[in-house]
Biopython code that builds the backbone (N, CA, C, O; Angstrom):
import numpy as np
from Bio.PDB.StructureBuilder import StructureBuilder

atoms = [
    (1, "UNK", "N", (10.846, 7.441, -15.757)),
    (1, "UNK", "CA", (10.582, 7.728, -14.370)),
    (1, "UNK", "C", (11.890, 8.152, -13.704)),
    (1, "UNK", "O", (13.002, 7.625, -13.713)),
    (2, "UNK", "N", (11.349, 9.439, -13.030)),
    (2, "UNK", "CA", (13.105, 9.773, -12.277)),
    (2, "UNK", "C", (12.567, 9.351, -10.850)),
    (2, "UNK", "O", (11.390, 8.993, -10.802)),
    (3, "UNK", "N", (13.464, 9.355, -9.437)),
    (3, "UNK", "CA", (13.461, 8.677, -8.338)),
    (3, "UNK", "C", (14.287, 9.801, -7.662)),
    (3, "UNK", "O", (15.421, 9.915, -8.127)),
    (4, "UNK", "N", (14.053, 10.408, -6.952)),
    (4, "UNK", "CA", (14.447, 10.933, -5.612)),
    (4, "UNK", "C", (14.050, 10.578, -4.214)),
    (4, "UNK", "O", (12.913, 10.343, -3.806)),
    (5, "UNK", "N", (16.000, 10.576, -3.058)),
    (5, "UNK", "CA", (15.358, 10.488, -2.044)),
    (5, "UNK", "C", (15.335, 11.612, -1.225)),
    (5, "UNK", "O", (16.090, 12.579, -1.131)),
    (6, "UNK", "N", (14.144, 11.232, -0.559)),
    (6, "UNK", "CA", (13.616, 12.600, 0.270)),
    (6, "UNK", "C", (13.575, 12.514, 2.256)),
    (6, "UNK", "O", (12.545, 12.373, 2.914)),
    (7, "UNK", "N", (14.418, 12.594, 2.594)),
    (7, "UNK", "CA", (14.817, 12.736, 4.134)),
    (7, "UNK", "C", (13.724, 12.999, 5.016)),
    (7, "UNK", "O", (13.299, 12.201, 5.852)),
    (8, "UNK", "N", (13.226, 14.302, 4.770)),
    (8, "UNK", "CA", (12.069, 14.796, 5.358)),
    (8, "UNK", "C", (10.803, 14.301, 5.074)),
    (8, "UNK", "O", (10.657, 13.868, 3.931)),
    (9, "UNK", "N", (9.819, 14.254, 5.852)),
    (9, "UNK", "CA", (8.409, 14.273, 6.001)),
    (9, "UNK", "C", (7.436, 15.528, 5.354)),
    (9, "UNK", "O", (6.405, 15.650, 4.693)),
    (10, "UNK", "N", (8.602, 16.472, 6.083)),
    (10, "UNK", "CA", (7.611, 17.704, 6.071)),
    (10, "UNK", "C", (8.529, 18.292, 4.326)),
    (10, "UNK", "O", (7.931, 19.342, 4.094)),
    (11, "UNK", "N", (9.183, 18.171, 3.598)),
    (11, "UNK", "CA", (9.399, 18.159, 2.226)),
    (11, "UNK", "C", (7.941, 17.544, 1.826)),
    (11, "UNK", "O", (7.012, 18.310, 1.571)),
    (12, "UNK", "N", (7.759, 15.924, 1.776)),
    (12, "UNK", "CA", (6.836, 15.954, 0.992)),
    (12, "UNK", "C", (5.533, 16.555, 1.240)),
    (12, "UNK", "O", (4.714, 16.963, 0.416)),
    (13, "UNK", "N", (5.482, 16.543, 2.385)),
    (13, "UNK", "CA", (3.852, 16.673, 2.956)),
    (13, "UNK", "C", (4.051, 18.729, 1.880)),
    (13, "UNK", "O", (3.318, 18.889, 0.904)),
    (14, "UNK", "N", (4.799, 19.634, 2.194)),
    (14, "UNK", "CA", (4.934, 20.760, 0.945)),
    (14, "UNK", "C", (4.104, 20.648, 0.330)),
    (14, "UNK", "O", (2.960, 21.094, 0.243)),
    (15, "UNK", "N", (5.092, 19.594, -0.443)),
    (15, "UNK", "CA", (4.291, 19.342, -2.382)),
    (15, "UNK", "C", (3.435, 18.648, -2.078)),
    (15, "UNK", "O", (2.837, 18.643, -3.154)),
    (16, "UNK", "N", (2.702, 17.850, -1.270)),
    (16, "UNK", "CA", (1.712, 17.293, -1.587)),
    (16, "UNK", "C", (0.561, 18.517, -1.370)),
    (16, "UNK", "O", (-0.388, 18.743, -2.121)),
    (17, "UNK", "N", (0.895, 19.197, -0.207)),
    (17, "UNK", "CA", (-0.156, 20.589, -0.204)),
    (17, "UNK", "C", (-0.281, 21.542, -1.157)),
    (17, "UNK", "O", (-1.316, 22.208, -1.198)),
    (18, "UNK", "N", (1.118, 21.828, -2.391)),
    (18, "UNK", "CA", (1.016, 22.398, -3.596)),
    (18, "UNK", "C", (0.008, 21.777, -4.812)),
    (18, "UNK", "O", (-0.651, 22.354, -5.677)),
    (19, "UNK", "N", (0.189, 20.309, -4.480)),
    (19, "UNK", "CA", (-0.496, 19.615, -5.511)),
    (19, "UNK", "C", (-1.827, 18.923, -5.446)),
    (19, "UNK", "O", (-2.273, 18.629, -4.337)),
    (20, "UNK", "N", (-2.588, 18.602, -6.676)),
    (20, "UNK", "CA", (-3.754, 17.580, -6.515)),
    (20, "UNK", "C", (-3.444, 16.558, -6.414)),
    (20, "UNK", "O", (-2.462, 16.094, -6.993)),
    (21, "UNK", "N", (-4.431, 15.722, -5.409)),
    (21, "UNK", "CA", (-3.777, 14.553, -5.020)),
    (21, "UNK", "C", (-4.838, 13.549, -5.871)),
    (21, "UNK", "O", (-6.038, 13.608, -5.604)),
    (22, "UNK", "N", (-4.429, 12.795, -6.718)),
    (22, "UNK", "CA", (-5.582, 11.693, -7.457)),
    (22, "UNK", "C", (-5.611, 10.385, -6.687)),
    (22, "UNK", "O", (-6.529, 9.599, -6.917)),
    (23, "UNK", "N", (-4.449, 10.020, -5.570)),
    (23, "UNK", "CA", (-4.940, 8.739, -4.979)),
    (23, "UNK", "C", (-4.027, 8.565, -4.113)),
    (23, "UNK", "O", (-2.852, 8.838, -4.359)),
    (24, "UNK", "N", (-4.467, 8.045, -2.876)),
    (24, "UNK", "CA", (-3.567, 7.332, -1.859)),
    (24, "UNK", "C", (-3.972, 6.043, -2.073)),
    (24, "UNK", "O", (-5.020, 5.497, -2.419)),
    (25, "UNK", "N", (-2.695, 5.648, -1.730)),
    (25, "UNK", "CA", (-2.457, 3.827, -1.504)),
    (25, "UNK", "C", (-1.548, 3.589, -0.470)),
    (25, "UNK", "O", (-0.419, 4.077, -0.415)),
    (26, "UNK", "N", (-2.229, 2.559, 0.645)),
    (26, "UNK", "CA", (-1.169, 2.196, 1.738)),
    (26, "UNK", "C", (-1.614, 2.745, 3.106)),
    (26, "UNK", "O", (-2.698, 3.277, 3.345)),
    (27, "UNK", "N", (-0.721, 2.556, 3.863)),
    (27, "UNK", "CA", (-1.516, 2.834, 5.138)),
    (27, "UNK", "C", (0.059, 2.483, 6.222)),
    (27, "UNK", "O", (0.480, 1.376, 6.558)),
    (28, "UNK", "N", (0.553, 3.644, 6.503)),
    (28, "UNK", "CA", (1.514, 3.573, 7.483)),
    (28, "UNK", "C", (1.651, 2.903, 9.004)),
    (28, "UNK", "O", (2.639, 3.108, 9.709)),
    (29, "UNK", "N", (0.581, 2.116, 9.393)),
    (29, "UNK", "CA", (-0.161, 1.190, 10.465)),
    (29, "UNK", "C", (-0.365, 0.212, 9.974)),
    (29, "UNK", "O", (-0.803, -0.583, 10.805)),
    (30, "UNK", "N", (-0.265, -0.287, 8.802)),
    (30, "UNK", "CA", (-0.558, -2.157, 8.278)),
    (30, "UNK", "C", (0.796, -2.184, 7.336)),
    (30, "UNK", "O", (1.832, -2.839, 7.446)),
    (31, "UNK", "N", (0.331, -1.116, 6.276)),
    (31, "UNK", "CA", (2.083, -1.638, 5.614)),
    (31, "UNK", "C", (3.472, -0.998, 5.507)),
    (31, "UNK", "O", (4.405, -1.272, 4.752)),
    (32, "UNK", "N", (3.358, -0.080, 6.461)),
    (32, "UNK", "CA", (3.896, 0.940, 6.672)),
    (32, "UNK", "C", (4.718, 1.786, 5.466)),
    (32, "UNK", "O", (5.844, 2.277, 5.554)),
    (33, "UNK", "N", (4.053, 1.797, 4.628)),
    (33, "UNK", "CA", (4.024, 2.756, 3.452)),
    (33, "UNK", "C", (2.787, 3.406, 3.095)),
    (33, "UNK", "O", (1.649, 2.967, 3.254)),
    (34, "UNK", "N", (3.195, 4.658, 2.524)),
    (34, "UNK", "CA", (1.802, 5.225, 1.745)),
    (34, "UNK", "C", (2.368, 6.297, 0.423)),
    (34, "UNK", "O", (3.110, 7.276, 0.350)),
    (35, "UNK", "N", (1.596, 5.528, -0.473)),
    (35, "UNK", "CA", (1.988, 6.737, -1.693)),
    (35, "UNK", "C", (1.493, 7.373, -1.875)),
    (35, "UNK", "O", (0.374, 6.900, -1.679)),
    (36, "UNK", "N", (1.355, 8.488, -2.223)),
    (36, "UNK", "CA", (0.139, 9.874, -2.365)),
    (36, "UNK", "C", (0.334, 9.959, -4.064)),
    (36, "UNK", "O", (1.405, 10.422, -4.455)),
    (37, "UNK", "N", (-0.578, 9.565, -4.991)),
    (37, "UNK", "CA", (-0.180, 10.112, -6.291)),
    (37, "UNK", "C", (-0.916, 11.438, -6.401)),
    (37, "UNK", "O", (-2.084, 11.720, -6.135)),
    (38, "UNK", "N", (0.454, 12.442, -7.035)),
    (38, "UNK", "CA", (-0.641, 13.715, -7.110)),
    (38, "UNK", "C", (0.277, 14.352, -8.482)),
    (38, "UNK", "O", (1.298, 13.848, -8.948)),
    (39, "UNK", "N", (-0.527, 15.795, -9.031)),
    (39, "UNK", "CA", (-0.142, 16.178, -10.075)),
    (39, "UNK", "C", (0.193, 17.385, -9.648)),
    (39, "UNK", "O", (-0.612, 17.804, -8.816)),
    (40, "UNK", "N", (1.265, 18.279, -9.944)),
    (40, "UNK", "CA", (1.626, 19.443, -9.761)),
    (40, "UNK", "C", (1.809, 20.036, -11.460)),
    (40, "UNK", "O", (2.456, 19.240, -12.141)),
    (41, "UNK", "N", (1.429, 21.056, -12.075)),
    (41, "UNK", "CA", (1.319, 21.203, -13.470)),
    (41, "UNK", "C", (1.390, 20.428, -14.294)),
    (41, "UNK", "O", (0.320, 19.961, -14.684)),
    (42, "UNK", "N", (2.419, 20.035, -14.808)),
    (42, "UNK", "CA", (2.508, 18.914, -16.010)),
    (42, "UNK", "C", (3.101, 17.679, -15.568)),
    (42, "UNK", "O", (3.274, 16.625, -16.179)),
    (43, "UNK", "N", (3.446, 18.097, -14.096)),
    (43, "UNK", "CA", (4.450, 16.777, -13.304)),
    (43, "UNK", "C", (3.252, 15.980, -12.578)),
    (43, "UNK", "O", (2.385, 16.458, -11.847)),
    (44, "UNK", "N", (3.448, 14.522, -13.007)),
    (44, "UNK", "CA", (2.968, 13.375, -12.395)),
    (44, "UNK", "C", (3.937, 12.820, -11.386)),
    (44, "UNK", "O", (5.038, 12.367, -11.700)),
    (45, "UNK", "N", (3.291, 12.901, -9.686)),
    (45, "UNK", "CA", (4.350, 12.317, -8.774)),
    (45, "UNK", "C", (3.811, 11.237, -8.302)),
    (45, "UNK", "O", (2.637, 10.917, -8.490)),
    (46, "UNK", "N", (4.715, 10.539, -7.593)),
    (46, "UNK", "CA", (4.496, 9.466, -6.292)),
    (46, "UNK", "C", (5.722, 9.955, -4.854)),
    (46, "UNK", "O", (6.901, 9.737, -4.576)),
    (47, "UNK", "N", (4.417, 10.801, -4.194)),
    (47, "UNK", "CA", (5.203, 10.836, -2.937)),
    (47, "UNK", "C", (4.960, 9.666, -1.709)),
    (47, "UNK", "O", (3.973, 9.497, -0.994)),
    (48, "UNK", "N", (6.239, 8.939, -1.753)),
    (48, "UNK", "CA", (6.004, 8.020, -0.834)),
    (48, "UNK", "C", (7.005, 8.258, 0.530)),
    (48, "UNK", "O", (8.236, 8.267, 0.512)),
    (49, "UNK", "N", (6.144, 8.444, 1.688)),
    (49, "UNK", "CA", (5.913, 8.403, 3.350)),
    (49, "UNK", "C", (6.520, 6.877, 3.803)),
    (49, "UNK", "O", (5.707, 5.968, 3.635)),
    (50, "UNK", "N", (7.146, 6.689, 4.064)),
    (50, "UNK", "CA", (7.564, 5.550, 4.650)),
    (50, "UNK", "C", (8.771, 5.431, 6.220)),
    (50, "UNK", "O", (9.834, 5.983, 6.503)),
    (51, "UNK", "N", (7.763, 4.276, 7.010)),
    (51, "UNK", "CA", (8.763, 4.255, 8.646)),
    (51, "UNK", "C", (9.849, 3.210, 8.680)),
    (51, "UNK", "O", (10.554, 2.820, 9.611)),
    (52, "UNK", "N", (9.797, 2.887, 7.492)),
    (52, "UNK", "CA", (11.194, 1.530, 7.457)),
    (52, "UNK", "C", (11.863, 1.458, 6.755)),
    (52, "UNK", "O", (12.718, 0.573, 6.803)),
    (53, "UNK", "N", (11.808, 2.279, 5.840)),
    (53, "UNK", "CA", (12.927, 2.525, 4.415)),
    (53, "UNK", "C", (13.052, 4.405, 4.229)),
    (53, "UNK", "O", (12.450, 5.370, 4.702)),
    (54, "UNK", "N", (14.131, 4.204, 3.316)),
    (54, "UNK", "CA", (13.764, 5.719, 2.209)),
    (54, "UNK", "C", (13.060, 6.173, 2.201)),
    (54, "UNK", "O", (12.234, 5.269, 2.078)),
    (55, "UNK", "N", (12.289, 7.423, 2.252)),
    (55, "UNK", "CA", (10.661, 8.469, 1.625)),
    (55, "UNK", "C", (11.611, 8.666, 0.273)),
    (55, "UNK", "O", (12.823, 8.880, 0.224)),
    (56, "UNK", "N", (10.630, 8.518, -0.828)),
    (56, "UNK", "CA", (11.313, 9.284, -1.939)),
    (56, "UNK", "C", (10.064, 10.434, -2.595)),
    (56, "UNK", "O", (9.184, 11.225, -2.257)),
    (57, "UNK", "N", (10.586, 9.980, -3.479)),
    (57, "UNK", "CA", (9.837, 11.433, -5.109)),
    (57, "UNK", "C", (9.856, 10.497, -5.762)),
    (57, "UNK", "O", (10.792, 9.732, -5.530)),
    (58, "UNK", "N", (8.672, 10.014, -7.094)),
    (58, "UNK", "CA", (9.224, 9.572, -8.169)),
    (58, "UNK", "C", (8.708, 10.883, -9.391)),
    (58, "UNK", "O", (7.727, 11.423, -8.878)),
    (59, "UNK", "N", (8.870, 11.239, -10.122)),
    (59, "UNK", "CA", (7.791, 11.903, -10.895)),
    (59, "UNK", "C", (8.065, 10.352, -12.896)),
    (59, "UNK", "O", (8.932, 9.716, -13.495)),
    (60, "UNK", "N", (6.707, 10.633, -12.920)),
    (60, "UNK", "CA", (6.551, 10.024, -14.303)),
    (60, "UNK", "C", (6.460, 11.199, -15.712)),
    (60, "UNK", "O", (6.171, 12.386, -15.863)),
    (61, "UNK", "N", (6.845, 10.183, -16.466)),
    (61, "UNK", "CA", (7.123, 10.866, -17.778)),
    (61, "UNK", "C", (5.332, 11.006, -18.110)),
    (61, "UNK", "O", (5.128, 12.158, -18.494)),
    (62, "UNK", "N", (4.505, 10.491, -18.088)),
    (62, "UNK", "CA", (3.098, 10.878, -18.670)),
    (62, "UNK", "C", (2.053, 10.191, -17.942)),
    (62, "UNK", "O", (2.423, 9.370, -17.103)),
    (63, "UNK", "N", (0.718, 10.394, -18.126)),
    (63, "UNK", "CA", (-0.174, 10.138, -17.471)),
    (63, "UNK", "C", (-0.872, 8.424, -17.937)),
    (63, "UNK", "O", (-1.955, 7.896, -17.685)),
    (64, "UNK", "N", (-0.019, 8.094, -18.476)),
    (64, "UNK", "CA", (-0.263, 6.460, -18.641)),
    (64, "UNK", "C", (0.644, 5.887, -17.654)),
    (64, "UNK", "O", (0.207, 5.179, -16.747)),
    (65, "UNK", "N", (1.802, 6.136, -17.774)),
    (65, "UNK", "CA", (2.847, 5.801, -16.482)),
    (65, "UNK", "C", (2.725, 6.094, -15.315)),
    (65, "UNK", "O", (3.548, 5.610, -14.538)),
    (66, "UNK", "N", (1.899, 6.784, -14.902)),
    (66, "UNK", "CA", (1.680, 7.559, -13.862)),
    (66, "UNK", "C", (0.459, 6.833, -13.403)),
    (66, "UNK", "O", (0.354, 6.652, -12.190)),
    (67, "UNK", "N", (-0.751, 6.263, -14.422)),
    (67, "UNK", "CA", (-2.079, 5.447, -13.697)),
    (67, "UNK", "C", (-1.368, 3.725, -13.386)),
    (67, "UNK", "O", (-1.759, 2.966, -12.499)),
    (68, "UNK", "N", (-0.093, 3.397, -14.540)),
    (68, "UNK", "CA", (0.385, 1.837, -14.158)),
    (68, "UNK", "C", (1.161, 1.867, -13.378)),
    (68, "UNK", "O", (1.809, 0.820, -13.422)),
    (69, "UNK", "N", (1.589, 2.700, -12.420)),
    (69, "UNK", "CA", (2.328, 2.882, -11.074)),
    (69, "UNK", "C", (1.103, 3.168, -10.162)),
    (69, "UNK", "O", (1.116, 2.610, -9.065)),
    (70, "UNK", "N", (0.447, 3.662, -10.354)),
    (70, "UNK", "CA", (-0.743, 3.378, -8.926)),
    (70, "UNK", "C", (-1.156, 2.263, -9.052)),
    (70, "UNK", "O", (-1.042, 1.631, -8.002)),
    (71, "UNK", "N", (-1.747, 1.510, -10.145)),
    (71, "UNK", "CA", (-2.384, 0.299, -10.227)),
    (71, "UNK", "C", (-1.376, -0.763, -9.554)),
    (71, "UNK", "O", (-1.699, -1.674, -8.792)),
    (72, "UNK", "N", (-0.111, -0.449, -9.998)),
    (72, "UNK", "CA", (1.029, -1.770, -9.642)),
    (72, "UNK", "C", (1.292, -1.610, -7.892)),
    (72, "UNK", "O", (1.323, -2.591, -7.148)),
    (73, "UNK", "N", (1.458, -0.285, -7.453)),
    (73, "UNK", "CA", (1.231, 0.327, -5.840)),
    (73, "UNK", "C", (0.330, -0.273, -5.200)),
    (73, "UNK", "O", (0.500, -0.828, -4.114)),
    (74, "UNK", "N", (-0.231, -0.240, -5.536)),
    (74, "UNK", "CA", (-2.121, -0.807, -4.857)),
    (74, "UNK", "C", (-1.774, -2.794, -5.379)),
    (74, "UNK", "O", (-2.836, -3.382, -5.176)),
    (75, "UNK", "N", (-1.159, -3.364, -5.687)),
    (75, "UNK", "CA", (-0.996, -4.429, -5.531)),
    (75, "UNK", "C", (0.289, -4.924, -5.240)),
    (75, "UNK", "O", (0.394, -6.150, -5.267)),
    (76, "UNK", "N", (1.067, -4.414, -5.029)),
    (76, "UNK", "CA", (2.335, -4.465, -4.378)),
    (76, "UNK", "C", (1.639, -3.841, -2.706)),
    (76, "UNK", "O", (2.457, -4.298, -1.908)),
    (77, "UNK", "N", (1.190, -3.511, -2.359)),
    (77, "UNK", "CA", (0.579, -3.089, -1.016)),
    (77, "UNK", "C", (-0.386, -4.204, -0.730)),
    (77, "UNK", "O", (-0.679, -4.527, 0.422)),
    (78, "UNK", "N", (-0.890, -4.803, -1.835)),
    (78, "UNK", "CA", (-2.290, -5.788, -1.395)),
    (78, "UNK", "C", (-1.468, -7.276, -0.711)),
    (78, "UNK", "O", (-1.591, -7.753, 0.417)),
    (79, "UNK", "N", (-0.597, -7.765, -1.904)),
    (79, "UNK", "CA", (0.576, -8.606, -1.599)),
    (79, "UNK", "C", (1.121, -8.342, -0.539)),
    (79, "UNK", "O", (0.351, -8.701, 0.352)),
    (80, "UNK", "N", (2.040, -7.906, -0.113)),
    (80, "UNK", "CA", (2.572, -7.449, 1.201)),
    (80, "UNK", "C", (1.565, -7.439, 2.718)),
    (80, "UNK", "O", (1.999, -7.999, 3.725)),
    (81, "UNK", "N", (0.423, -6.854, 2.719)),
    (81, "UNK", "CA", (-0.625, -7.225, 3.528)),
    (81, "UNK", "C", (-0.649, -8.930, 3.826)),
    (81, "UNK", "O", (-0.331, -9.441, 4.900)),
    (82, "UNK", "N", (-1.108, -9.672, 2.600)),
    (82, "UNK", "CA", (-1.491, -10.652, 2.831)),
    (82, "UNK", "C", (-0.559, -12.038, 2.301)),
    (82, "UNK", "O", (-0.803, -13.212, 2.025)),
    (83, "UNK", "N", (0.323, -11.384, 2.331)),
    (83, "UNK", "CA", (1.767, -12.288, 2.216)),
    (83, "UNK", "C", (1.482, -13.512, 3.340)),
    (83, "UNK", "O", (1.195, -13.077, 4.455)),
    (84, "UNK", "N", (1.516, -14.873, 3.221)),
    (84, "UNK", "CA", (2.159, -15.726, 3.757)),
    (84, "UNK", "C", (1.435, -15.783, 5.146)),
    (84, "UNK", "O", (2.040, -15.802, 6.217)),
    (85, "UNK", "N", (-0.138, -15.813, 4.988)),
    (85, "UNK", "CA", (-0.964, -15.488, 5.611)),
    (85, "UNK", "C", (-2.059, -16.764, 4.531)),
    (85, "UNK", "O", (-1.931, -16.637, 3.313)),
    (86, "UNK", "N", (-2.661, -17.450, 4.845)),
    (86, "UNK", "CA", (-3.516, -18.549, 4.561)),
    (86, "UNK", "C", (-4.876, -19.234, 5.391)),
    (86, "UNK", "O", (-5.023, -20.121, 6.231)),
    (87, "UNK", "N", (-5.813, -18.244, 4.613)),
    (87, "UNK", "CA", (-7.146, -17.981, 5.885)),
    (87, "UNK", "C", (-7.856, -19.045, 5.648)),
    (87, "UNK", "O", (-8.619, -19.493, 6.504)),
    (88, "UNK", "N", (-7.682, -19.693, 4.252)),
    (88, "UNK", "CA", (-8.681, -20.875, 3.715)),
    (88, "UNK", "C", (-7.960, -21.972, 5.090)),
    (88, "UNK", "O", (-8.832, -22.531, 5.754)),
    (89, "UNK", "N", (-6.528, -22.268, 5.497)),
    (89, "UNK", "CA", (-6.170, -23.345, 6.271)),
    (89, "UNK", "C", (-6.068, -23.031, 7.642)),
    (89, "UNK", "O", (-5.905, -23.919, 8.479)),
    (90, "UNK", "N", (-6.164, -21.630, 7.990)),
    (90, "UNK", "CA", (-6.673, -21.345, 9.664)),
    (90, "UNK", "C", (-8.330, -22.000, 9.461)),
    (90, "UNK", "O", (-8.550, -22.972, 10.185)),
    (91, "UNK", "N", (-9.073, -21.718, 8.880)),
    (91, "UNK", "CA", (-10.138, -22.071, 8.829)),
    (91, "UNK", "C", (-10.514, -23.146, 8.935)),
    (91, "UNK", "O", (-11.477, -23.370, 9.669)),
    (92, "UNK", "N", (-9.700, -24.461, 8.039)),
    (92, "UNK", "CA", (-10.015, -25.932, 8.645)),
    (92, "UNK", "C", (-9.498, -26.282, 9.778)),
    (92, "UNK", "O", (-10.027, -27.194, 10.413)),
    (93, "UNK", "N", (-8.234, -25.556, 10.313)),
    (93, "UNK", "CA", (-7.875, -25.561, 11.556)),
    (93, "UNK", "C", (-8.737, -25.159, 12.599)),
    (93, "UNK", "O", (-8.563, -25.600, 13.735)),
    (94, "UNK", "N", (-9.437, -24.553, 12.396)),
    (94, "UNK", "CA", (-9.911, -24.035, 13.356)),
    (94, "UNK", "C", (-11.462, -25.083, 13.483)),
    (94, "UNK", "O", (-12.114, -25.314, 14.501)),
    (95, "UNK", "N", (-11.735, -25.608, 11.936)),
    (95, "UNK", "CA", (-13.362, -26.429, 12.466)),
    (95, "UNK", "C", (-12.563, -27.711, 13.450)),
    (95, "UNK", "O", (-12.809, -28.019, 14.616)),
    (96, "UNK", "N", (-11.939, -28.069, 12.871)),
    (96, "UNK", "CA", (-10.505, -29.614, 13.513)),
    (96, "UNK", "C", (-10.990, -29.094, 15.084)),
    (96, "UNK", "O", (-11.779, -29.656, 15.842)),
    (97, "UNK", "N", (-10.362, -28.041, 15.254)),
    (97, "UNK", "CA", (-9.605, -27.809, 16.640)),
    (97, "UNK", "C", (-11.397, -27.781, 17.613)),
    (97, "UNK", "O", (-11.573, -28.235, 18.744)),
    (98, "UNK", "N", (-12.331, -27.201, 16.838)),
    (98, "UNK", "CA", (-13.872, -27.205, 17.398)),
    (98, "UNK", "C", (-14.525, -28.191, 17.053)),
    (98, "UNK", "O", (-15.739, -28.062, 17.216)),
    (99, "UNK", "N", (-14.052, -29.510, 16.471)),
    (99, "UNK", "CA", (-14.533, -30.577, 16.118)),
    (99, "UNK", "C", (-16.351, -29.961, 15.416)),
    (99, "UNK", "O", (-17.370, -30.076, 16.096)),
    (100, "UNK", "N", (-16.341, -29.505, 14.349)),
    (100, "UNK", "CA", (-17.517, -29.239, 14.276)),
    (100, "UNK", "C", (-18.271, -29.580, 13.308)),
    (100, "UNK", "O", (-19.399, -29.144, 13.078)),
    (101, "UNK", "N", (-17.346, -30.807, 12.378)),
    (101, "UNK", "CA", (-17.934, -31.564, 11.871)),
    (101, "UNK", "C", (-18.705, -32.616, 12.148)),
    (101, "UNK", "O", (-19.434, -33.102, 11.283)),
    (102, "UNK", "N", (-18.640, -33.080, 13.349)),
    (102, "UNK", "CA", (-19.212, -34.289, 14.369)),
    (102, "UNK", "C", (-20.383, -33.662, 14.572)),
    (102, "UNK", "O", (-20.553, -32.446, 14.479)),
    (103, "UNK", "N", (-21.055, -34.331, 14.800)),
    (103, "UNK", "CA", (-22.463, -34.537, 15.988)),
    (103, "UNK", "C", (-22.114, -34.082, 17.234)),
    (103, "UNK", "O", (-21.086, -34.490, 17.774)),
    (104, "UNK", "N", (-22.974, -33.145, 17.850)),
    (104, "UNK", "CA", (-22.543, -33.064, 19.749)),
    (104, "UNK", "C", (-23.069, -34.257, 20.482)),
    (104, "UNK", "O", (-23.952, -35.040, 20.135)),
    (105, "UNK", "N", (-22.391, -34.234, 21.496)),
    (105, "UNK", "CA", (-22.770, -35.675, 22.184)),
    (105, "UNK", "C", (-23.685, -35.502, 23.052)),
    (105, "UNK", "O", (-23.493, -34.773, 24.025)),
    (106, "UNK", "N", (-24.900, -36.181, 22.832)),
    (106, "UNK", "CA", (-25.818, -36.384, 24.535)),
    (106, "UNK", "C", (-25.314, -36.634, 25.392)),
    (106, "UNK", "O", (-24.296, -37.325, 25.446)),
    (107, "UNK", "N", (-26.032, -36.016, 26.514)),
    (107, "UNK", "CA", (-25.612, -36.777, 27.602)),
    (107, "UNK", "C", (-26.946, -37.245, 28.344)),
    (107, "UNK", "O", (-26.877, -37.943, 29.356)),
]
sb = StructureBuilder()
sb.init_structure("model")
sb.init_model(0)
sb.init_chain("A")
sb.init_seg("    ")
for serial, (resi, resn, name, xyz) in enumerate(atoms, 1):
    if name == "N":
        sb.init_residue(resn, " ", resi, " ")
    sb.init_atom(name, np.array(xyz, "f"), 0.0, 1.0, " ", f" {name:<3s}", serial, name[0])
structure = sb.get_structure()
C-alpha cells in the first residue's frame, strides 16, 4: 500500500469523478471522515475527505487488499461512532431515574 497526502478537496473529488466508485464509508457530519473506495484501471484507491486531519490517496497493491481495507474502514468508523458511549447503562439509568420498576401509587 502506498499513502499520499492530498491538500485539496477538489484533487480528490477529480479522481473520484475519473473513477468507479465500489464503496463509501463514513460520513463527514458523525465521523468526520469519508473514504470513497474506487478503481481507476488497474489502480485500487482509498480517497479519504477528511475536516480534522490530512485528506490522503492510498492506492493498494490488489483487489484482496483493497476489499480488507474497506472492511477494516467500515469498522474503524463503526468504533469511533460508538466509542465510550454505553446505551445498555443510560438505559438502567434512565428506568432508576423513572422509577419504573415500582408500582404507581394510588391516590
Amino acid at each position: 500500500m502506498e499513502e499520499l497526502e492530498i491538500s485539496s478537496w477538489a484533487t480528490l473529488d477529480a479522481l473520484k469523478k475519473a473513477a468507479d466508485v465500489i464503496d463509501t464509508v463514513g460520513d463527514l457530519h458523525e465521523s468526520h471522515q469519508v473514504s470513497v473506495f474506487c478503481v481507476i484501471e488497474d489502480d485500487y484507491l482509498e480517497l479519504c475527505y477528511t475536516d480534522s486531519t490530512t485528506n490522503y490517496l492510498r492506492r493498494f497493491e490488489d483487489d484482496e487488499e483493497f476489499e480488507e481495507a474497506i472492511e477494516e474502514r467500515k469498522e474503524e468508523i463503526e468504533e469511533g461512532l460508538y466509542s465510550g458511549q454505553d446505551y445498555e447503562d443510560e438505559e438502567d439509568d434512565l428506568d432508576e431515574d423513572l422509577d419504573l420498576e415500582d408500582e404507581p401509587e394510588e391516590f
